[in-house]
N, C-alpha and C positions, 0 to 999 in steps of 0.2 A: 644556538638554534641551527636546525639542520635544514637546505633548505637542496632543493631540486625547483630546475626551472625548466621548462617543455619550450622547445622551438627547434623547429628544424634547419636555422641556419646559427650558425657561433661564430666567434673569432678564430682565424681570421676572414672571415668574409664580409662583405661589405654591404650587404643588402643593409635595408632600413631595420626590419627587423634584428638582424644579426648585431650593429649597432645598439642598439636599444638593449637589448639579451649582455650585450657583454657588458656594458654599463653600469647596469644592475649587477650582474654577479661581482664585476672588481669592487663595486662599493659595498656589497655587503661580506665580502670576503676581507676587505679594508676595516670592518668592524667586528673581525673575529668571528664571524658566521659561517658553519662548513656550509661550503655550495659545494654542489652537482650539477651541471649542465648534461641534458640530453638531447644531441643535434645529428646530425645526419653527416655521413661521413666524407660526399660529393661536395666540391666546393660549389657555390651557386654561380651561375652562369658560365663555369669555365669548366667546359670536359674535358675529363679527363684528368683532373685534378683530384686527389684522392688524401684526405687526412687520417692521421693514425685513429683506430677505435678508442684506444685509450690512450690519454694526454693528462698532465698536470698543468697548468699555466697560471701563474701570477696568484696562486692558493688553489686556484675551482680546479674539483676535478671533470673531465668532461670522459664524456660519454658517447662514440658516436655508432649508429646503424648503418649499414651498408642497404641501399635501396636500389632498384631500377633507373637506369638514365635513361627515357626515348625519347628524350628531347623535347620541347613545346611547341611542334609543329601543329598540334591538333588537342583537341579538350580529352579525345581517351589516351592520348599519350602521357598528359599529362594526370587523368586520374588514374593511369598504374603506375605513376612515378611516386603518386602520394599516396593510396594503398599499399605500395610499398614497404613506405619510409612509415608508413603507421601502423604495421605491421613487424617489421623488427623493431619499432620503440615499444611496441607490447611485448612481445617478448623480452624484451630487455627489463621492462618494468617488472616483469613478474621473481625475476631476482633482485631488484633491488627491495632492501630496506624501509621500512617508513620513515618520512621525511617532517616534521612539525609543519613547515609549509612547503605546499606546490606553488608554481605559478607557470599556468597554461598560456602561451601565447595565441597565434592564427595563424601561423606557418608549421605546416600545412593545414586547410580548411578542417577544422572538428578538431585538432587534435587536443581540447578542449572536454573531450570525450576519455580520450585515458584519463587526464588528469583526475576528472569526478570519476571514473572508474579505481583510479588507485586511491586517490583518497578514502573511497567509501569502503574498502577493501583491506587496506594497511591505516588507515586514520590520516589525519593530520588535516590541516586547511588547507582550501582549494581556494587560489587568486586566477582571478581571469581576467588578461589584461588585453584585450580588444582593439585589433586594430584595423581589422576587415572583418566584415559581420558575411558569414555565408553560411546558409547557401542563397542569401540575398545577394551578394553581386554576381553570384554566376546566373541568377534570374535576371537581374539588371543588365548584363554582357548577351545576354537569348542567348545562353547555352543549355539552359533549363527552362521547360516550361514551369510556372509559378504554383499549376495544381498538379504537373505531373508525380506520378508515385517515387519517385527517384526523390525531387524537392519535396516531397510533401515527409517523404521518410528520414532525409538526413535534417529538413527542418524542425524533428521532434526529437532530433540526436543534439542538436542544436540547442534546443528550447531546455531539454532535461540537463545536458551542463551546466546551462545557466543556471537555471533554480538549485543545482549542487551548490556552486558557487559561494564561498563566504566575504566573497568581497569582487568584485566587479571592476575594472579600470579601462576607464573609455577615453576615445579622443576629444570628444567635444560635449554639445550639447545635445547635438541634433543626435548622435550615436549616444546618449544616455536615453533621449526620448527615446528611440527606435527599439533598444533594450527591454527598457522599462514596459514599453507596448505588448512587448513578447513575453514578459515576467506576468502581465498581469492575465494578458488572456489567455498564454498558455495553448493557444493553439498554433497551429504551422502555419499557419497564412502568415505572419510577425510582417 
């Protein structure tokens, strides 16, 4: 099975996501499954830190885009850091192959949005494995207002993932409920 996994940070970096991401790929590279990692080429937290675009490591091959660094002093610094990075992951995607499975993570916020973009496009299943629901906590942090046109639009970029989605992977309960709210009603408010 061919398998591409979406997150913007890999090994070696150490964020929780990046963790999680590398875990998953050595284990199903451990059971004969080609992987592809596609991550962002900045190490997290450490500027200035810069990894190769392409790597082999331990079977996966990885994948990485070169994005904007302007630091996280402020909320637009950091959304040209991730329009960025989600920006060369689209172009990147558009040469890659079809893969039997995706798995979109939350680093960075949507990027859950290629993933049902490529799937719907090249085939294959879309996993979405959920570990921050946004554009819910940038409304929770009041960096978005909850009906402004900004949240109310990336919450239906949001919302149409989801429903891509053929399988779902949450943290808990409370984030299944939360999910599931937005599954059924299908609008932005979620």
């Amino acid at each position: 099975m061919t398998v591409l996994l979406l997150n913007q940070t890999f090994y070696p970096d150490l964020q929780a996501t990046a963790q999680h991401a590398t875990d998953l790929a050595r284990a199903l590279a451990r059971r004969g499954h080609q992987v592809t990692v596609l991550a962002g080429r900045r190490a997290y937290g450490r500027p200035g830190v810069v990894y190769p675009a392409r790597e082999s490591w331990e079977g996966i091959r990885i994948r990485r885009v070169g994005a904007v660094d302007f630091g996280k002093q402020s909320r637009w610094r950091r959304a040209l850091n991730f329009a960025s990075f989600l920006g060369g992951a689209a172009r990147l995607l558009v040469r890659l192959p079809r893969h039997d499975v995706v798995v979109a993570m939350t680093s960075p916020p949507l990027i859950s949005v290629l993933g049902a973009l490529f799937t719907r496009f090249k085939g294959g299943t879309l996993r979405l494995w959920i570990m921050d629901l946004n554009p819910d906590e940038a409304v929770a942090a009041e960096w978005l207002k909850p009906r402004s046109l900004t949240s109310l639009g990336l919450q239906a970029l949001m919302n149409w993932s989801l429903r891509r989605a053929d399988t779902i992977i949450v943290l808990d309960r409370f984030m299944k409920e939360r999910v599931e709210g937005k599954l059924h009603r299908g609008d932005a408010e979620g």
